[in-house]
C-alpha positions as CSV (number, residue, x, y, z in Angstrom):
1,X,211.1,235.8,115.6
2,X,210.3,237.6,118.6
3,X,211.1,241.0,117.2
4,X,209.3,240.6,114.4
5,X,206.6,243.1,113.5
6,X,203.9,240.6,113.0
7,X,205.0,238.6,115.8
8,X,204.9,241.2,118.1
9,X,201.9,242.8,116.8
10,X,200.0,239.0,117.8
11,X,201.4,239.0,121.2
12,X,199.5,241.8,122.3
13,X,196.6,239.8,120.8
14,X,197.4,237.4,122.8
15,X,198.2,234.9,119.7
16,X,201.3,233.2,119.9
17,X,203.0,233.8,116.5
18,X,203.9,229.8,115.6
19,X,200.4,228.8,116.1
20,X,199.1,231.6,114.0
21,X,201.8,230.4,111.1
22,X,201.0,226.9,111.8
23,X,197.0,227.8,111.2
24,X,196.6,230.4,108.4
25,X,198.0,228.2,105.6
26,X,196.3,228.4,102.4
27,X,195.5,224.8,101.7
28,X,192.9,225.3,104.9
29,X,192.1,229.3,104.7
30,X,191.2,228.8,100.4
31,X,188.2,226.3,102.1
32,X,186.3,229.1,103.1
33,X,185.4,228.4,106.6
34,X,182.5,230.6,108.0
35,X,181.4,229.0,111.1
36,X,184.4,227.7,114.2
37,X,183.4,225.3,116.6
38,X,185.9,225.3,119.3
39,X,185.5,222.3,122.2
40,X,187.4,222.6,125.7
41,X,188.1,226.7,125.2
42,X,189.7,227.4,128.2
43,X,190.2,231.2,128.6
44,X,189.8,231.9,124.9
45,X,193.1,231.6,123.3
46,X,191.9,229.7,120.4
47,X,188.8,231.7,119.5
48,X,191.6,234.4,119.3
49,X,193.6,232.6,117.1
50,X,190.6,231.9,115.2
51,X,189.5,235.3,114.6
52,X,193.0,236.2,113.1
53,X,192.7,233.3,110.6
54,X,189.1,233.8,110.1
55,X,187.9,236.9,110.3
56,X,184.5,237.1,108.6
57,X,183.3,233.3,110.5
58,X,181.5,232.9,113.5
59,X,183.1,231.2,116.9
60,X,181.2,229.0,118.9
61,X,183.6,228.5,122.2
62,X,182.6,225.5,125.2
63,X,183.9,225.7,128.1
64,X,182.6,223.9,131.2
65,X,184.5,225.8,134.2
66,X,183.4,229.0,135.5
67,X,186.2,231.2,135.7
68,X,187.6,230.1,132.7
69,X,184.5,230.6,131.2
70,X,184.6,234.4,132.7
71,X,187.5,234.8,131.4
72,X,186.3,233.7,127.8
73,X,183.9,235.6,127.3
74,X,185.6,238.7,127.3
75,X,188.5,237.4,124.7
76,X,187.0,239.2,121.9
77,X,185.3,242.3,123.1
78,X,182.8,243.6,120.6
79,X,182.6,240.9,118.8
80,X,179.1,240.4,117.7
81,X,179.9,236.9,115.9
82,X,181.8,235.4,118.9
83,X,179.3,233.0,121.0
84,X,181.1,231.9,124.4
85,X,179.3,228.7,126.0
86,X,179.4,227.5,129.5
87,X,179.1,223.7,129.2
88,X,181.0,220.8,129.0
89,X,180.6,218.2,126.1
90,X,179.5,214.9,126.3
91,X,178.2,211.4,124.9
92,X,174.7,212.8,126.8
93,X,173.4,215.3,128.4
94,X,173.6,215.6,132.3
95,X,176.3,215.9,135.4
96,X,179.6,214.9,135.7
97,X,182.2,214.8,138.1
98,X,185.0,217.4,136.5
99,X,188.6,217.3,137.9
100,X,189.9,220.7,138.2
101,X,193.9,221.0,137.5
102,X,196.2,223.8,139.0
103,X,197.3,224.5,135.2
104,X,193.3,224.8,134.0
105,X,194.1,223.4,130.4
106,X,194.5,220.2,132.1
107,X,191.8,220.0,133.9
108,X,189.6,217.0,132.6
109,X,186.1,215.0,133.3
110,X,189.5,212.3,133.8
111,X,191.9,211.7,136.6
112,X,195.4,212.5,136.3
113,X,198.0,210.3,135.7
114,X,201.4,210.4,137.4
115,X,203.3,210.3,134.0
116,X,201.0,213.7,133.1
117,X,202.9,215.4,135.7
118,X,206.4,214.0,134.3
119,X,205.2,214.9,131.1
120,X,204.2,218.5,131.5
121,X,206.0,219.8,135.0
122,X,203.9,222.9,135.1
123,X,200.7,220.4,136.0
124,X,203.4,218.7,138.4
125,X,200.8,219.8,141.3
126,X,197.9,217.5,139.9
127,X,194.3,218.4,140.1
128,X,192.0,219.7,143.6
129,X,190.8,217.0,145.7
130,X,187.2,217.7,145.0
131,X,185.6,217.2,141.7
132,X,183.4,219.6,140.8
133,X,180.0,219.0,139.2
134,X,180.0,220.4,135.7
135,X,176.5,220.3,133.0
136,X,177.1,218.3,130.1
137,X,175.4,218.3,126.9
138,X,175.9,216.8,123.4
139,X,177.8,218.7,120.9
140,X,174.4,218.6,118.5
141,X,171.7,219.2,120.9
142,X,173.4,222.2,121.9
143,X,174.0,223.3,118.3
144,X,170.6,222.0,116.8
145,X,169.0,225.4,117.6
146,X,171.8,227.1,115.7
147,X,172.1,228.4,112.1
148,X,175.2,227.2,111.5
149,X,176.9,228.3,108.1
150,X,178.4,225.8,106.1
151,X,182.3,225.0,105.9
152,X,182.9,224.7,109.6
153,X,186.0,223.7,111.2
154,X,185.7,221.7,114.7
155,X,188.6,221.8,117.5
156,X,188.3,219.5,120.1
157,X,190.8,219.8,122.9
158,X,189.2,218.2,125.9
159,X,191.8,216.2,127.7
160,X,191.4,212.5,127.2
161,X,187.3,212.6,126.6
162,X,187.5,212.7,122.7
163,X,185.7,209.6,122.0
164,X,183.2,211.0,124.5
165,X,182.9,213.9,122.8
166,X,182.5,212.9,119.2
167,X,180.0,210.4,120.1
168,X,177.8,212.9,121.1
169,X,178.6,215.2,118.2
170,X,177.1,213.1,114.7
171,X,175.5,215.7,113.4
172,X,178.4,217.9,113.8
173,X,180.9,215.8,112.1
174,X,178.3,215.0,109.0
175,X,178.7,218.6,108.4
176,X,182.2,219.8,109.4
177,X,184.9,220.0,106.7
178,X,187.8,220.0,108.8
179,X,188.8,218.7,112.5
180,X,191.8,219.6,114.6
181,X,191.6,217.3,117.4
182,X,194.4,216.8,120.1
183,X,195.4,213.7,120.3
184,X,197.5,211.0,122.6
185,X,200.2,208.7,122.4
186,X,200.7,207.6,125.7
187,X,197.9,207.4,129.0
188,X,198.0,211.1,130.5
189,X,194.6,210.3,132.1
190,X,192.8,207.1,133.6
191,X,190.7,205.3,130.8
192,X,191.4,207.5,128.2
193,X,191.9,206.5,124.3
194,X,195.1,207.2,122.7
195,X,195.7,208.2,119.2
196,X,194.6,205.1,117.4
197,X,191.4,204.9,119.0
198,X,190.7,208.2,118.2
199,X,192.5,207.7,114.3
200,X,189.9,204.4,113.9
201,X,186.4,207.0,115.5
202,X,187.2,209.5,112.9
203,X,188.1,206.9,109.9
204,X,184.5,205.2,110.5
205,X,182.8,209.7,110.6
206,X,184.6,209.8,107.0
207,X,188.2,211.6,108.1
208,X,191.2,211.3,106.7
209,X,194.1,212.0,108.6
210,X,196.4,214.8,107.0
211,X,199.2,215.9,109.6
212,X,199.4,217.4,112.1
213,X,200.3,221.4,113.5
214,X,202.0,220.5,116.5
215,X,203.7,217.9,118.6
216,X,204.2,217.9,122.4
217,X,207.7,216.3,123.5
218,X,208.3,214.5,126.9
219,X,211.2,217.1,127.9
220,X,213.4,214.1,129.2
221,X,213.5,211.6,126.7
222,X,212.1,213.9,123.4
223,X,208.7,210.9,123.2
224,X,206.1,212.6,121.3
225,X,203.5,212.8,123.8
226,X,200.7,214.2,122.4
227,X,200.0,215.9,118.7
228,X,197.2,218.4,117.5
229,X,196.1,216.1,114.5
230,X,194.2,217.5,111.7
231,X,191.8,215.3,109.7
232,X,189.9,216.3,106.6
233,X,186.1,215.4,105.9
234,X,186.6,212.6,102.6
C-alpha cells in the first residue's frame, strides 16, 4: 500500500492512508457533515484527516498544551474554516493539574499507569514530574458563542477523561450526529472509566454504538487495549 498513488500522495499530507480509508466511507460522508469538532488535537493530525474527508466543513480543534497547540495551528495553512483552540475540556471551567507525557498523545489531566507503558513502549518513559497547570472549559460554553452548522461530528480523544468531558459537553451531544470517541478496555490511567462506563454515558445522550475504526493491540499478548468506537445519534 505504500506505493500507492493515493497513499503516497496522503503521506505528504501528513494523513496516514488506513485512517483516511477507515474514515471516508460512505455510510458516514452521504450524512453531510459541515461542522468537526475535534477534542484532545494534539499537533493536528486529525483536523488533517478531517479536511480530506470533509472538505467543505468547518474544524473546531482543542488542545490544552502549548507547543502542541503551536504546532496545530499551522496544520492547515490558509485555511479560513479551520479554528485551532488552546484549552483543555472539562466537566467545568477552571485549572487543572495536566500530566505531560514524553510521547504528547499520552499526555492526560490522569496519571499514568505502569501497564500504559507495557502497553504502548514508545510512552515507556512515563510522563514529567511536574504537572503543569492547564485552563479548562466546558465543551458548550466554549462553543455557545459559535454558529455552529448542523450535522456535526464530535471526536473525543482525551486519554482517560471522557466521562469528564461529555459531562461538560450536553449541548453538544443534543446536537451532534455522530461521535468517534476512543475508548478503554483495561486501566491505562488512575481513576479512569473503561469502555462500559463510557458505552452506558453515551446510551443515556441517545448513542448507539456502531463499530468501531480501529483497535489498539497489547503487542505481547494481542489484548485489545483500546478501540476508536463510533456511536451514532438514535
Amino acid at each position: 500500500m505504500a506505493r500507492h498513488p493515493e497513499s503516497i500522495a496522503l503521506k505528504r499530507k501528513g494523513i496516514k492512508y488506513e485512517h483516511y480509508r477507515d474514515l471516508n466511507k460512505p455510510w458516514l460522508t452521504n450524512l453531510g457533515i459541515n461542522t468537526v469538532l475535534d477534542v484532545g488535537a494534539n499537533v493536528g493530525d486529525f483536523a488533517k484527516l478531517a479536511r480530506e474527508v470533509f472538505p467543505s466543513a468547518a474544524i473546531y480543534s482543542f488542545e490544552p498544551l502549548p507547543d502542541c497547540f503551536a504546532q496545530l495551528r499551522t496544520s492547515l495553512p490558509g485555511d479560513t474554516n479551520f479554528f485551532p483552540i488552546e484549552n483543555g475540556i472539562g466537566r467545568e471551567d477552571g485549572t487543572l493539574d495536566f500530566y505531560r507525557s514524553f510521547h504528547s498523545p499520552s499526555s492526560s489531566f490522569l496519571k499514568m499507569e505502569e501497564f500504559h507503558k507495557e502497553a504502548f513502549p514508545y510512552t515507556s518513559e512515563g510522563q514529567a514530574p511536574e504537572a503543569l497547570k492547564i485552563q479548562v472549559r466546558t465543551l458548550d460554553g466554549l462553543l455557545r458563542d459559535k454558529s455552529l452548522a448542523e450535522n456535526i461530528l464530535l471526536k473525543i480523544d482525551v486519554q482517560g477523561f471522557e466521562l469528564e468531558a461529555l459531562a461538560g459537553a450536553i449541548e453538544t451531544l443534543a446536537r451532534s450526529k455522530v461521535v468517534v470517541i476512543e475508548m478503554s478496555f483495561a486501566h491505562l490511567y488512575e481513576g479512569q472509566p473503561l469502555f462500559h462506563d463510557v458505552y452506558q454515558a453515551m446510551y443515556r445522550h441517545g448513542y448507539r454504538f456502531r463499530g468501531s475504526l480501529a483497535q489498539m493491540l497489547h503487542p505481547e499478548t494481542g489484548e485489545i487495549v483500546q478501540t476508536d468506537a463510533i456511536f451514532v445519534k438514535e
